[in-house]
PDB file of N, CA, C and O in Angstrom:
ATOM      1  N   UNK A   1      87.506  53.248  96.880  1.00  0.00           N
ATOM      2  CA  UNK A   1      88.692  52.688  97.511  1.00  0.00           C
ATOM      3  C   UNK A   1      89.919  53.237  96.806  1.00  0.00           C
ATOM      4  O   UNK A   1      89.568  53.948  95.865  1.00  0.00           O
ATOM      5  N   UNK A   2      91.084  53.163  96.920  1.00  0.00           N
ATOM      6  CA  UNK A   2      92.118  53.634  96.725  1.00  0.00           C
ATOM      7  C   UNK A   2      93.362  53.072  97.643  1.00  0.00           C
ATOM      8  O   UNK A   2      93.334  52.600  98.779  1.00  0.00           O
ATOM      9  N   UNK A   3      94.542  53.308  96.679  1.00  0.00           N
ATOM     10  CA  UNK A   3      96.217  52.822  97.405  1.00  0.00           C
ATOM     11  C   UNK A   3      97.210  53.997  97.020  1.00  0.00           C
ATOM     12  O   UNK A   3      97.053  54.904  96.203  1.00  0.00           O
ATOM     13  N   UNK A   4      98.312  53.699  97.879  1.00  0.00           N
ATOM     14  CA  UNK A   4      99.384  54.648  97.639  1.00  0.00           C
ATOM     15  C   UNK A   4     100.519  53.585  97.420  1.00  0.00           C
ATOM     16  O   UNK A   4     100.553  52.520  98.036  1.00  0.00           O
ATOM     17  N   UNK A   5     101.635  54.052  96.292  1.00  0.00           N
ATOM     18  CA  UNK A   5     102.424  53.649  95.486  1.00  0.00           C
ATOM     19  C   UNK A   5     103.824  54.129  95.890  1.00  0.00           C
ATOM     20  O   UNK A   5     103.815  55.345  96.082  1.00  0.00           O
ATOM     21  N   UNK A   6     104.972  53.587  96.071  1.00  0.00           N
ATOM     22  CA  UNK A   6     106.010  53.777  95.882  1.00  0.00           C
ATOM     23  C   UNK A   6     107.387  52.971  95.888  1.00  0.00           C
ATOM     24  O   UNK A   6     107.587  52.287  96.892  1.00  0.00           O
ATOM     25  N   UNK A   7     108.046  52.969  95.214  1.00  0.00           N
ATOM     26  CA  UNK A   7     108.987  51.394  94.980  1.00  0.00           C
ATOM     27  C   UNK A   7     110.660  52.620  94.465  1.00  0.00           C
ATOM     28  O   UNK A   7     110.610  53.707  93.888  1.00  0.00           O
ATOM     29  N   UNK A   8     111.567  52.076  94.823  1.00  0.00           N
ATOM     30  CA  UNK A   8     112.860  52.395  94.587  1.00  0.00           C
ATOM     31  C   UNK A   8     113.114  52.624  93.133  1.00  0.00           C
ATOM     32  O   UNK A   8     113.563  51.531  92.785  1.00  0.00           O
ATOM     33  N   UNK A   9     113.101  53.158  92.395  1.00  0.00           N
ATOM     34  CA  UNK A   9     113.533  53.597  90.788  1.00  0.00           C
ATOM     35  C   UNK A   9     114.968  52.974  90.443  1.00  0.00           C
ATOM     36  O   UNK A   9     115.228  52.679  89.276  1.00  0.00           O
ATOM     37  N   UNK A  10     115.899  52.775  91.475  1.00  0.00           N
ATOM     38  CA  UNK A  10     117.525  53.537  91.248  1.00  0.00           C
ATOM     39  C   UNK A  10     117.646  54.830  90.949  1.00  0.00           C
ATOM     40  O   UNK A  10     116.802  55.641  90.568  1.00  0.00           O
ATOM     41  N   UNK A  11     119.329  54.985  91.263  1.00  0.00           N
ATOM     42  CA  UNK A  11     120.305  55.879  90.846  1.00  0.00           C
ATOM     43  C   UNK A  11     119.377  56.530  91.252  1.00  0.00           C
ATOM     44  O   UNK A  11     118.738  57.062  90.344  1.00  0.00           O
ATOM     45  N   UNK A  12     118.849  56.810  92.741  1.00  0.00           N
ATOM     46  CA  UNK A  12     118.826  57.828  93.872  1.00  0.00           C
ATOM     47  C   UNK A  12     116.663  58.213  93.645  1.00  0.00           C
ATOM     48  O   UNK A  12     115.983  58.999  94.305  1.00  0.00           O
ATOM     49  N   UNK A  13     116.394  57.656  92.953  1.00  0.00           N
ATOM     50  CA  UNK A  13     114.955  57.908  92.562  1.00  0.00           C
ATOM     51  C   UNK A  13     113.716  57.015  92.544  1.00  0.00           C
ATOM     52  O   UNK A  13     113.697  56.066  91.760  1.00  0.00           O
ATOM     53  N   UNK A  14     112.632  57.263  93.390  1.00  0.00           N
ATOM     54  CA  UNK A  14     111.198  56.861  93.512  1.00  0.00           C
ATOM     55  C   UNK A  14     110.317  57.281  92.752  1.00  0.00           C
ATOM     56  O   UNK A  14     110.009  58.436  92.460  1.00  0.00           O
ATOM     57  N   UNK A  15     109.703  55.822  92.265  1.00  0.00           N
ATOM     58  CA  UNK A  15     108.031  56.236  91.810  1.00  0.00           C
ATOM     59  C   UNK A  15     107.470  55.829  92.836  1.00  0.00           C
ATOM     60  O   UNK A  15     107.794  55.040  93.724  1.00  0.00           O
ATOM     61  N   UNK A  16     106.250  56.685  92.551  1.00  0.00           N
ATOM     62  CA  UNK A  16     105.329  56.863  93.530  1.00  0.00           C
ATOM     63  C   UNK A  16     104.340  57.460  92.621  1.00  0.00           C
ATOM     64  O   UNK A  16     104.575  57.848  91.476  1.00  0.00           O
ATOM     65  N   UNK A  17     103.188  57.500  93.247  1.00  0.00           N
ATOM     66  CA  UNK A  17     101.691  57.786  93.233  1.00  0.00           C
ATOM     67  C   UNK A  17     101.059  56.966  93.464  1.00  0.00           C
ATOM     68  O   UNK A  17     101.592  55.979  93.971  1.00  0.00           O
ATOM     69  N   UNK A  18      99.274  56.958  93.151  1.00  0.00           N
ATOM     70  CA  UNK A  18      98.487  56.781  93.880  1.00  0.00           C
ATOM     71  C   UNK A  18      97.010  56.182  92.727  1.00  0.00           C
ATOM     72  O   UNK A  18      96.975  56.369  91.511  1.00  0.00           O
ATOM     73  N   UNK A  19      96.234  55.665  93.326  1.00  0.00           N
ATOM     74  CA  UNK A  19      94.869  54.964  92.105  1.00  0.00           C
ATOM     75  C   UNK A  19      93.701  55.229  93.672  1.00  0.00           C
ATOM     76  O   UNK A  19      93.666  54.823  94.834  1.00  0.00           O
ATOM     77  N   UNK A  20      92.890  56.148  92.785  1.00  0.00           N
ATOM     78  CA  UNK A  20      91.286  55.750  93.198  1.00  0.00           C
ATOM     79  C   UNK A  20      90.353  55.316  92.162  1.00  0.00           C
ATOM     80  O   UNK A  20      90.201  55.811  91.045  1.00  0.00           O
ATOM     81  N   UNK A  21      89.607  54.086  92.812  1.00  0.00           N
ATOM     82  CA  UNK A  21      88.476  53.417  92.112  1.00  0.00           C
ATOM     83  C   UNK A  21      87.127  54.062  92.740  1.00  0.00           C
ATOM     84  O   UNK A  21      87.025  54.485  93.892  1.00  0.00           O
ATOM     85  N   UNK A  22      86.393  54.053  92.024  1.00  0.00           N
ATOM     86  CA  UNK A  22      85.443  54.569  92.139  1.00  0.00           C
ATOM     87  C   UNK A  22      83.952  53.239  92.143  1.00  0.00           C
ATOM     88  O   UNK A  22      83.852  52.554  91.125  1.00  0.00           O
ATOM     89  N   UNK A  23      83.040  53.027  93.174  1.00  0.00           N
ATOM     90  CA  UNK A  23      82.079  51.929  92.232  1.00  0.00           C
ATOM     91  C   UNK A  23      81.120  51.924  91.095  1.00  0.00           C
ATOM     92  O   UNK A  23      80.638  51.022  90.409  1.00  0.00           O
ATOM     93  N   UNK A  24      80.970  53.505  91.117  1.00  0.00           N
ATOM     94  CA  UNK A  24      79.996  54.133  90.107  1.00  0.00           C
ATOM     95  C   UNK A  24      80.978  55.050  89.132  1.00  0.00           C
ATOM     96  O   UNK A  24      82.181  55.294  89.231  1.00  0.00           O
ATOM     97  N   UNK A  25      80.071  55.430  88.226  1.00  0.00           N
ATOM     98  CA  UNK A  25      81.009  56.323  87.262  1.00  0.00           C
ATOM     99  C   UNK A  25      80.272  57.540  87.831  1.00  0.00           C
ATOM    100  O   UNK A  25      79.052  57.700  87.885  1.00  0.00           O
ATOM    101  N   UNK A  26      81.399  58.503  88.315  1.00  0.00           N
ATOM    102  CA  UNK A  26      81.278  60.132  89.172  1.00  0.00           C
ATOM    103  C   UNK A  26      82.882  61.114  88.908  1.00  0.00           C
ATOM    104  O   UNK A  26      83.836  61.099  88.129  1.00  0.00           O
ATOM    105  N   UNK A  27      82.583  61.610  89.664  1.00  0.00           N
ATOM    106  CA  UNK A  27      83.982  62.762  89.780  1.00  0.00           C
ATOM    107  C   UNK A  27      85.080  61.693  90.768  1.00  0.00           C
ATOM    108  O   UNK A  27      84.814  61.431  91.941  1.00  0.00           O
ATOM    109  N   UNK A  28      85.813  61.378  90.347  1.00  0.00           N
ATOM    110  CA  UNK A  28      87.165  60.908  90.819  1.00  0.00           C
ATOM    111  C   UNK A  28      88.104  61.562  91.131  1.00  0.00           C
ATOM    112  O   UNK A  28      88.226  62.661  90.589  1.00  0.00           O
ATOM    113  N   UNK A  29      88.977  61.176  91.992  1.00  0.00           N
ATOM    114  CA  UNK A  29      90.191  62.040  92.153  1.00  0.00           C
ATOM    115  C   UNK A  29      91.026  61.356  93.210  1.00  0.00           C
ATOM    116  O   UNK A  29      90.627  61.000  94.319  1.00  0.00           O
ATOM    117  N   UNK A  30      92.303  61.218  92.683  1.00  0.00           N
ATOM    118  CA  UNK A  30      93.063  60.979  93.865  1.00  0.00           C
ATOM    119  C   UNK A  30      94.478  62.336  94.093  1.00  0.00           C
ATOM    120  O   UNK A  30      94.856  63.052  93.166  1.00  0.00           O
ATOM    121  N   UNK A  31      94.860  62.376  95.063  1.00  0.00           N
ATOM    122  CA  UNK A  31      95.838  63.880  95.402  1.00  0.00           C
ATOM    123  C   UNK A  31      97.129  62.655  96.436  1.00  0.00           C
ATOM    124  O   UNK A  31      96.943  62.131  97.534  1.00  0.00           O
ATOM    125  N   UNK A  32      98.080  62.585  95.716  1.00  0.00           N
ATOM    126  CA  UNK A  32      99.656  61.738  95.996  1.00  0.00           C
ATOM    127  C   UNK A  32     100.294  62.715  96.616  1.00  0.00           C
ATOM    128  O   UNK A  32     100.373  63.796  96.033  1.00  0.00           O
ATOM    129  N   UNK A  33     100.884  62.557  97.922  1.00  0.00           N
ATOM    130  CA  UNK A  33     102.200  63.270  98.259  1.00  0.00           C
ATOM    131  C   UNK A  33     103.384  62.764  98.906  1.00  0.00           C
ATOM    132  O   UNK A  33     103.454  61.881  99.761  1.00  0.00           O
ATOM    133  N   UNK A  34     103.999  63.218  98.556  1.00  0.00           N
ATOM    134  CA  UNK A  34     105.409  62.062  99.381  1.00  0.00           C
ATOM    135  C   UNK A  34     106.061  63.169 100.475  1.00  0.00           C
ATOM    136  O   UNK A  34     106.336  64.369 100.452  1.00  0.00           O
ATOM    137  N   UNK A  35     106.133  62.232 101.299  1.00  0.00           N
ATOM    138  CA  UNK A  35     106.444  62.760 102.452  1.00  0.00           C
ATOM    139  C   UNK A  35     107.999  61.904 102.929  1.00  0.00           C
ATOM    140  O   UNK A  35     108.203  60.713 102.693  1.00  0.00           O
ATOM    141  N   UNK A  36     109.207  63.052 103.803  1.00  0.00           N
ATOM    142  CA  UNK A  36     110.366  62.301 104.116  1.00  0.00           C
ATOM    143  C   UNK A  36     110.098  62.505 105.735  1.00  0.00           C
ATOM    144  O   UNK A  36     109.361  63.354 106.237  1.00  0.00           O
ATOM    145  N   UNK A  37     110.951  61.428 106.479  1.00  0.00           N
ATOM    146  CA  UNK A  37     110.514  61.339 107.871  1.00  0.00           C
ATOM    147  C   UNK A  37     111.824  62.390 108.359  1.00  0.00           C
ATOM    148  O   UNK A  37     112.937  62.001 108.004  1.00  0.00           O
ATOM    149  N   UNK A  38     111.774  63.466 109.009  1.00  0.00           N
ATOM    150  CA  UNK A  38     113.055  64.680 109.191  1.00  0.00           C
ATOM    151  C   UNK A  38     113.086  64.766 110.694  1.00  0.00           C
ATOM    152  O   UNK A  38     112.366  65.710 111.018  1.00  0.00           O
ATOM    153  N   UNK A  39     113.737  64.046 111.999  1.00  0.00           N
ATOM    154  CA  UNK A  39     113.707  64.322 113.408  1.00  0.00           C
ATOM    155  C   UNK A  39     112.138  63.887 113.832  1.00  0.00           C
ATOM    156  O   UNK A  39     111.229  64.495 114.398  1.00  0.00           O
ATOM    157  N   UNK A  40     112.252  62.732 113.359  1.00  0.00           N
ATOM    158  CA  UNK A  40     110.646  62.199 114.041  1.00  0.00           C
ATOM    159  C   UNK A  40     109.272  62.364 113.282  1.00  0.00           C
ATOM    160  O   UNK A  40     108.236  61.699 113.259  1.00  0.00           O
ATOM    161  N   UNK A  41     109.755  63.696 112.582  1.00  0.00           N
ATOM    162  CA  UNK A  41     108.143  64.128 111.998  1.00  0.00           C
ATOM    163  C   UNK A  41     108.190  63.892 110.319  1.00  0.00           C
ATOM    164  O   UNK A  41     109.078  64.148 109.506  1.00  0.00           O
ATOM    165  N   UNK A  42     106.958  63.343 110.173  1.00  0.00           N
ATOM    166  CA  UNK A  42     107.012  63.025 108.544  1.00  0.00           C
ATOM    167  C   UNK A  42     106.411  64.704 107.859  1.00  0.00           C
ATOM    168  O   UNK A  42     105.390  65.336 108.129  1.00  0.00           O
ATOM    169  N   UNK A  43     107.646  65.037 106.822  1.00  0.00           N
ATOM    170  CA  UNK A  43     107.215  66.838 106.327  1.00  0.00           C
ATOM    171  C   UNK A  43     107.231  66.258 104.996  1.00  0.00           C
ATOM    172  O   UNK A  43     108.018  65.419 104.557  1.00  0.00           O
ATOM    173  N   UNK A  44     106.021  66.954 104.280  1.00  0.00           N
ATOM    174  CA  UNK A  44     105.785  66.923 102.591  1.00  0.00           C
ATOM    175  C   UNK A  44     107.279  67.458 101.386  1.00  0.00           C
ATOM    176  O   UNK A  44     107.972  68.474 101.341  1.00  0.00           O
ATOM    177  N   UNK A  45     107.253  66.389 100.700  1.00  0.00           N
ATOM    178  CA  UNK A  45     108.012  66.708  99.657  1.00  0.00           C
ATOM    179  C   UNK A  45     107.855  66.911  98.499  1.00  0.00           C
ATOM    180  O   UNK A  45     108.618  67.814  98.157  1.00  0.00           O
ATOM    181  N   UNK A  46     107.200  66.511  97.598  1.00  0.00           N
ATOM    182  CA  UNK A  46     106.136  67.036  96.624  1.00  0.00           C
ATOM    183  C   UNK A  46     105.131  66.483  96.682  1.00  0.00           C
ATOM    184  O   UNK A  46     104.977  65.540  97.458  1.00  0.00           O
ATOM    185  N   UNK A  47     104.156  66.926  95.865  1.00  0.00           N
ATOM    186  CA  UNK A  47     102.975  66.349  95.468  1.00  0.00           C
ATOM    187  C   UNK A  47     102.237  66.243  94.171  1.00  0.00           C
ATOM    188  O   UNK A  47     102.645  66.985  93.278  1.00  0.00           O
ATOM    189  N   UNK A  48     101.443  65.627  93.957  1.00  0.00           N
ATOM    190  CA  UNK A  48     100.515  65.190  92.535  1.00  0.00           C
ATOM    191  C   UNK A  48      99.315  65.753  92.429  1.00  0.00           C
ATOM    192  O   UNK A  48      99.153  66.820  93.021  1.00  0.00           O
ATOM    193  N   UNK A  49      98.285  65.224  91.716  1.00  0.00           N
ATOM    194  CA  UNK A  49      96.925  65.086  91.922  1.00  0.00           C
ATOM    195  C   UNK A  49      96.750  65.265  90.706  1.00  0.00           C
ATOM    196  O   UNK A  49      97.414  66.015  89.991  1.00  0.00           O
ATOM    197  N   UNK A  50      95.335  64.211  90.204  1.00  0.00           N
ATOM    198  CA  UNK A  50      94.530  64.050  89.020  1.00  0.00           C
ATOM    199  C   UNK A  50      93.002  63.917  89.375  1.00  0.00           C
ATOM    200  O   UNK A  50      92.546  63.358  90.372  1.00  0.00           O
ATOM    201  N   UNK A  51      92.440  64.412  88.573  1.00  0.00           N
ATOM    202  CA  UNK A  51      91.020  64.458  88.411  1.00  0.00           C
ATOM    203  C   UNK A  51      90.389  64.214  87.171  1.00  0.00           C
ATOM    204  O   UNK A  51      90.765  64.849  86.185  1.00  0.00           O
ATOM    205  N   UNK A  52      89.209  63.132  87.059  1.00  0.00           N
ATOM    206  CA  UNK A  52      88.417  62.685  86.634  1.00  0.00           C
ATOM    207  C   UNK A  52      86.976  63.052  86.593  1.00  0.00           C
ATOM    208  O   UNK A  52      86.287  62.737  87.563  1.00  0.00           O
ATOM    209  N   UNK A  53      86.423  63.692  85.569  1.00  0.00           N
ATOM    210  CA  UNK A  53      85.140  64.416  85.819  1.00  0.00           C
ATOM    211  C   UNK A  53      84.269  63.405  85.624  1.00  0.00           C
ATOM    212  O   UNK A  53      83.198  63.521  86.222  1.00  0.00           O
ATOM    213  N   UNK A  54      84.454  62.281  84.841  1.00  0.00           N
ATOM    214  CA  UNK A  54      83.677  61.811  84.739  1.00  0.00           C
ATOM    215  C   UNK A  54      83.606  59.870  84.434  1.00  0.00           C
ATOM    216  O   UNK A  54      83.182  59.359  83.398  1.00  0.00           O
ATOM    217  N   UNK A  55      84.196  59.036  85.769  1.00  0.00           N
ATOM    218  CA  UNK A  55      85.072  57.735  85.270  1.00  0.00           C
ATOM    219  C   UNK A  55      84.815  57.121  86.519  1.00  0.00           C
ATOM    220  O   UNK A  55      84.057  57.466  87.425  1.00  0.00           O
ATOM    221  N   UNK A  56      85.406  56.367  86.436  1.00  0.00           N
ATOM    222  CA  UNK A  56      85.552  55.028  87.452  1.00  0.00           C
ATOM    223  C   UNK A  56      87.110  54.557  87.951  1.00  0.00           C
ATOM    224  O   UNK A  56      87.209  53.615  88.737  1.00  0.00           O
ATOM    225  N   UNK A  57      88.328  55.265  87.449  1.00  0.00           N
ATOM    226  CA  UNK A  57      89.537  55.307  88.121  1.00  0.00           C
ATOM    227  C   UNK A  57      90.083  56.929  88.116  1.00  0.00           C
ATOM    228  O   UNK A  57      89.543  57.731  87.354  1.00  0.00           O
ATOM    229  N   UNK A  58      91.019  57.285  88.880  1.00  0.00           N
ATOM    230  CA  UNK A  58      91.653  58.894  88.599  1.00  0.00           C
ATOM    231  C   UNK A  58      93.159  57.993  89.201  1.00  0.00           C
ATOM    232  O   UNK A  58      93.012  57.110  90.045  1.00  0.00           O
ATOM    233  N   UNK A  59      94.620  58.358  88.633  1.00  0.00           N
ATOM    234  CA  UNK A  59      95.755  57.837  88.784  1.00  0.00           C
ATOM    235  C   UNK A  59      96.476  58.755  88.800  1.00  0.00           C
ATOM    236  O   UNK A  59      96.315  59.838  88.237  1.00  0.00           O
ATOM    237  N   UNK A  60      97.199  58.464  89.344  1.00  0.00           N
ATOM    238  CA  UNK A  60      98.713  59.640  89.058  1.00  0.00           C
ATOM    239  C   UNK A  60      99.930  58.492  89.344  1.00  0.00           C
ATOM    240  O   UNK A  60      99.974  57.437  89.975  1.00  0.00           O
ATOM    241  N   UNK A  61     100.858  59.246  88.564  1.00  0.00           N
ATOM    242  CA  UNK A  61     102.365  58.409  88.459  1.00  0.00           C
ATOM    243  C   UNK A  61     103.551  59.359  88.157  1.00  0.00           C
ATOM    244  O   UNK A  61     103.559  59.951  87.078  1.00  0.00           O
ATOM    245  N   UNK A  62     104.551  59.538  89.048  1.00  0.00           N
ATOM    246  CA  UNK A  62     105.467  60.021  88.816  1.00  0.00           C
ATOM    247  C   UNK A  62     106.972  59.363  89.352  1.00  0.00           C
ATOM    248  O   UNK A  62     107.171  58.246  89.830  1.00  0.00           O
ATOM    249  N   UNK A  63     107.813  60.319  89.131  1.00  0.00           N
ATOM    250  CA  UNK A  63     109.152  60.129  89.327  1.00  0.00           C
ATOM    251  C   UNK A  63     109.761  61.025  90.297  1.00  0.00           C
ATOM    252  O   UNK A  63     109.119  62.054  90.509  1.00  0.00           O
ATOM    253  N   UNK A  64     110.860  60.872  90.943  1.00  0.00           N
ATOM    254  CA  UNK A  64     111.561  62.066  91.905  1.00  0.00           C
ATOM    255  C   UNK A  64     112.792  61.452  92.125  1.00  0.00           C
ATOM    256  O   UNK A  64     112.863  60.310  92.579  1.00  0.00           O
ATOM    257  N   UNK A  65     113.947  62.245  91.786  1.00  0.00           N
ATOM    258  CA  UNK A  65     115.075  62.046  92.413  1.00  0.00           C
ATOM    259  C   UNK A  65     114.956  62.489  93.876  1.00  0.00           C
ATOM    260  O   UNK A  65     114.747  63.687  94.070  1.00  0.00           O
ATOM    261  N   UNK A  66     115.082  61.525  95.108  1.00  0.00           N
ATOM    262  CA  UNK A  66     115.393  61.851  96.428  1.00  0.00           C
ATOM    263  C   UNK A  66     116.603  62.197  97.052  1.00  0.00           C
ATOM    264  O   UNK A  66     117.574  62.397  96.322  1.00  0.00           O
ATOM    265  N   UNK A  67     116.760  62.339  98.662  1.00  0.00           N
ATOM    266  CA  UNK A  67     117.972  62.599  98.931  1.00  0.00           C
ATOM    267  C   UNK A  67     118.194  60.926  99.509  1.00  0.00           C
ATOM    268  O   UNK A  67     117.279  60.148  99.776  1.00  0.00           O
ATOM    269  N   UNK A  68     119.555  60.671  99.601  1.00  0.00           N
ATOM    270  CA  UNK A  68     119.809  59.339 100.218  1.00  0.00           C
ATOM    271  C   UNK A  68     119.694  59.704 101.984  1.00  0.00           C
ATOM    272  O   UNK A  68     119.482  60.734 102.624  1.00  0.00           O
ATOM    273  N   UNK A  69     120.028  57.880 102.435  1.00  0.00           N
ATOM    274  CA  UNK A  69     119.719  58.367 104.333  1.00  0.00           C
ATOM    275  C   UNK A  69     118.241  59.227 104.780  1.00  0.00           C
ATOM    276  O   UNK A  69     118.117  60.149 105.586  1.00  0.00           O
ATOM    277  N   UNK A  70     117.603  58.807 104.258  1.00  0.00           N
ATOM    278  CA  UNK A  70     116.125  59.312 104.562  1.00  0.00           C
ATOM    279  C   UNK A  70     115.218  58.662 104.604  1.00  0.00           C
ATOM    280  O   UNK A  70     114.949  58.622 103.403  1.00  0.00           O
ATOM    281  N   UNK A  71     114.090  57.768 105.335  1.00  0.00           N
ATOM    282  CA  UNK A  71     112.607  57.583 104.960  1.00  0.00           C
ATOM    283  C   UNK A  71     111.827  58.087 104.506  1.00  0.00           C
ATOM    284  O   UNK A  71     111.548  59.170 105.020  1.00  0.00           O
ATOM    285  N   UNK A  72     110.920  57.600 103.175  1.00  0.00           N
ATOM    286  CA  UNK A  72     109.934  57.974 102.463  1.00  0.00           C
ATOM    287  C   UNK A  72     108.823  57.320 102.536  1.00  0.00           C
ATOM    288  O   UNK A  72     108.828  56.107 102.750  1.00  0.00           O
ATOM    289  N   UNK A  73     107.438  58.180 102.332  1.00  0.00           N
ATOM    290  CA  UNK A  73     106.371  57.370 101.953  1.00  0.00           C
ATOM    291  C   UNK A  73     105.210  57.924 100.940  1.00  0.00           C
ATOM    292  O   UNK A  73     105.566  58.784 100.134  1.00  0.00           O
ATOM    293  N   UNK A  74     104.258  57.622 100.930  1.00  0.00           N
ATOM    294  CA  UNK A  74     103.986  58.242 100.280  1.00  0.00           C
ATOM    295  C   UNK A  74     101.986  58.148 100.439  1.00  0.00           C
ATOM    296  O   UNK A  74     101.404  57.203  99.906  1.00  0.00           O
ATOM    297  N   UNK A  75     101.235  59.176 101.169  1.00  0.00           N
ATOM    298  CA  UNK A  75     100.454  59.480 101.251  1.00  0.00           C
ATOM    299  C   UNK A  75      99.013  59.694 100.459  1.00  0.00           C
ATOM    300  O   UNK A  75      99.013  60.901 100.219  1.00  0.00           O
ATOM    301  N   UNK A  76      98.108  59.280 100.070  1.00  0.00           N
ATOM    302  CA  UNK A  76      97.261  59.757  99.391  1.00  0.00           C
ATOM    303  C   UNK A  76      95.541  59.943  99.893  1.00  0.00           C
ATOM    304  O   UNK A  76      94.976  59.319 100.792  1.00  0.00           O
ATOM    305  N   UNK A  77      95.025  60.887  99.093  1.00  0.00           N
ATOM    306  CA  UNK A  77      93.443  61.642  99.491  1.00  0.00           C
ATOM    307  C   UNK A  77      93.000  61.160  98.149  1.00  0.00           C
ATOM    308  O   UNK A  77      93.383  61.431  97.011  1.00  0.00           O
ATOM    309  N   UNK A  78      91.623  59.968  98.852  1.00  0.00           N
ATOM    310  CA  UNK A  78      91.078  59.618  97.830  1.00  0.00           C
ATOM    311  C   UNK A  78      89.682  60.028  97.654  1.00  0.00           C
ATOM    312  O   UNK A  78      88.830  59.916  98.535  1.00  0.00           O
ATOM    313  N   UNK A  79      89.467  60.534  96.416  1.00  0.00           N
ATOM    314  CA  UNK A  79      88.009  61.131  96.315  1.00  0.00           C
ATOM    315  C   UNK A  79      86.800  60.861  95.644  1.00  0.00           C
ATOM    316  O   UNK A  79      86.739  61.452  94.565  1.00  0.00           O
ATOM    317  N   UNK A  80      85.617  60.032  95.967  1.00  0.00           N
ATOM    318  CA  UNK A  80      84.571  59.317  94.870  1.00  0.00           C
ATOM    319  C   UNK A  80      83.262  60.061  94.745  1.00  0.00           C
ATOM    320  O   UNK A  80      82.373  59.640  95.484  1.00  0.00           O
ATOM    321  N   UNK A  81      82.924  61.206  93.867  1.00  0.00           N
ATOM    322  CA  UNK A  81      81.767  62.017  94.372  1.00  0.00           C
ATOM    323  C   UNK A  81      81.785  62.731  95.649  1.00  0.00           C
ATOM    324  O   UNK A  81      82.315  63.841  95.604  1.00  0.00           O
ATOM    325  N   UNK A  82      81.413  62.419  96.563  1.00  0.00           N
ATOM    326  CA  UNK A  82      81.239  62.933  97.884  1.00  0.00           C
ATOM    327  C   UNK A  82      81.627  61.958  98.934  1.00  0.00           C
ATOM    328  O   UNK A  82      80.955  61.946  99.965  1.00  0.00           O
ATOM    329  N   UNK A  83      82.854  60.951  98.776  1.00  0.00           N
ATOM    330  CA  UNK A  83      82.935  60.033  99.216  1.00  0.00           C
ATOM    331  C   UNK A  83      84.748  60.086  99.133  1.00  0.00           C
ATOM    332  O   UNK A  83      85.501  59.959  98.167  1.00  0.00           O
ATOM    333  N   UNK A  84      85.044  60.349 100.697  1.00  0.00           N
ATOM    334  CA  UNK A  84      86.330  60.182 100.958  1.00  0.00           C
ATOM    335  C   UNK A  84      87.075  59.154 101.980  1.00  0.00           C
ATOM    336  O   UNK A  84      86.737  58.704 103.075  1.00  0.00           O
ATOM    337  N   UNK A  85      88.365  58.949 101.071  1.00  0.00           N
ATOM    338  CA  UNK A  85      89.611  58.042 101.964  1.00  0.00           C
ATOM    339  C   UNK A  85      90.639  58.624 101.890  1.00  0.00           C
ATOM    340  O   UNK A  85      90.861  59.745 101.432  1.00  0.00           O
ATOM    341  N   UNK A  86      91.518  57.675 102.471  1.00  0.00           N
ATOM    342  CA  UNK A  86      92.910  57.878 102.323  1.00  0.00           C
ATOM    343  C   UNK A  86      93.896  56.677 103.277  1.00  0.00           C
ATOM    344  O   UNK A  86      93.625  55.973 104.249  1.00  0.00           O
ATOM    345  N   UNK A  87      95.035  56.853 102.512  1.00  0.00           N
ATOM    346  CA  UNK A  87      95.892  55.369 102.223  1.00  0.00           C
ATOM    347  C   UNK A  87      97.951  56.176 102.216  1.00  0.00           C
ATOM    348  O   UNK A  87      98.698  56.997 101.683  1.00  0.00           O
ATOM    349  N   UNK A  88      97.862  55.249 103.113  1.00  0.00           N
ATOM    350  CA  UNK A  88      99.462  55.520 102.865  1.00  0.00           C
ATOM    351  C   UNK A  88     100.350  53.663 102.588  1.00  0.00           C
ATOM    352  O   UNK A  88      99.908  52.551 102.877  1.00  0.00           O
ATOM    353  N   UNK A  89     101.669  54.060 101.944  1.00  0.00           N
ATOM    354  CA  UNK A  89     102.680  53.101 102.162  1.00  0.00           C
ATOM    355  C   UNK A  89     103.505  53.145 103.179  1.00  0.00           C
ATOM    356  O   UNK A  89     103.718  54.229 103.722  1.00  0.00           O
ATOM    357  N   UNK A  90     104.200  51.832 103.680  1.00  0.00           N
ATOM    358  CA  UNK A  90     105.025  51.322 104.226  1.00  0.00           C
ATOM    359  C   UNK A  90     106.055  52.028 103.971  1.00  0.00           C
ATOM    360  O   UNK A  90     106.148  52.191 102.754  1.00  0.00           O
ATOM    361  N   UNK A  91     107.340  52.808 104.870  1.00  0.00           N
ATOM    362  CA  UNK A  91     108.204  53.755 104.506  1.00  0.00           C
ATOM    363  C   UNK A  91     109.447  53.336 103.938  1.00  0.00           C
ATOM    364  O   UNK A  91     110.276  52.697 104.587  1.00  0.00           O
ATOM    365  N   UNK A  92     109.586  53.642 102.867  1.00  0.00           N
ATOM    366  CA  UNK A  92     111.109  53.105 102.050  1.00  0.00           C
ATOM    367  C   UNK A  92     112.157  53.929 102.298  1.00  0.00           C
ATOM    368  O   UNK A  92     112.238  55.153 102.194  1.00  0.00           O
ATOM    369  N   UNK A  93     113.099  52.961 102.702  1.00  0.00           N
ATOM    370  CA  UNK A  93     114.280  53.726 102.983  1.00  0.00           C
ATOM    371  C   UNK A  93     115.569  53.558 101.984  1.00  0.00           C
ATOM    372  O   UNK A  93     116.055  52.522 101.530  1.00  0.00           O
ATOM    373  N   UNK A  94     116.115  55.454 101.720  1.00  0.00           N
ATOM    374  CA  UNK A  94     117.027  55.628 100.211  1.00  0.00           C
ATOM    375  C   UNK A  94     118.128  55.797 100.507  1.00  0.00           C
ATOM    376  O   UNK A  94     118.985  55.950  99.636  1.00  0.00           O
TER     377      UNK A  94
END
């Protein structure tokens, strides 16, 4: 299972990323990207990703100064062994 992360920082900046749990201990991984909504279509703005060779969580956490007047969210690919999801947030607006 897994979630995607992102909350207002201030002074123009979001954290964001992303947590996969795993139920067994295997290869983990989760891959975060934030995406802004531009004329309808949501286009990638950066991205993350961590890997776990050998655990039961993989996380990522970062920072980004954004642009203001934009929707954000923030996307994630969650990975447990051979066992995939994926999870987005609710779009915050900067």
């Amino acid at each position: 299972s897994g979630r995607s992360i992102i909350n207002d920082s201030g002074a123009g900046k979001i954290g964001w990323g992303g947590v996969t749990n795993a139920a067994r201990t295997c290869k983990v991984s989760v891959n975060a990207i934030v995406e802004r909504l531009e004329n309808g279509s949501w286009t990638r703005v950066t991205s993350a990703s961590n890997t776990v060779a050998s655990g039961l969580v993989a996380t990522v956490s970062k920072t980004t100064l954004v642009g203001s007047g934009y929707y954000y969210r923030v996307r994630c690919q969650h990975y447990a062994a051979t066992d995939y999801s994926s999870s987005f947030t609710n779009a915050l607006y900067m």
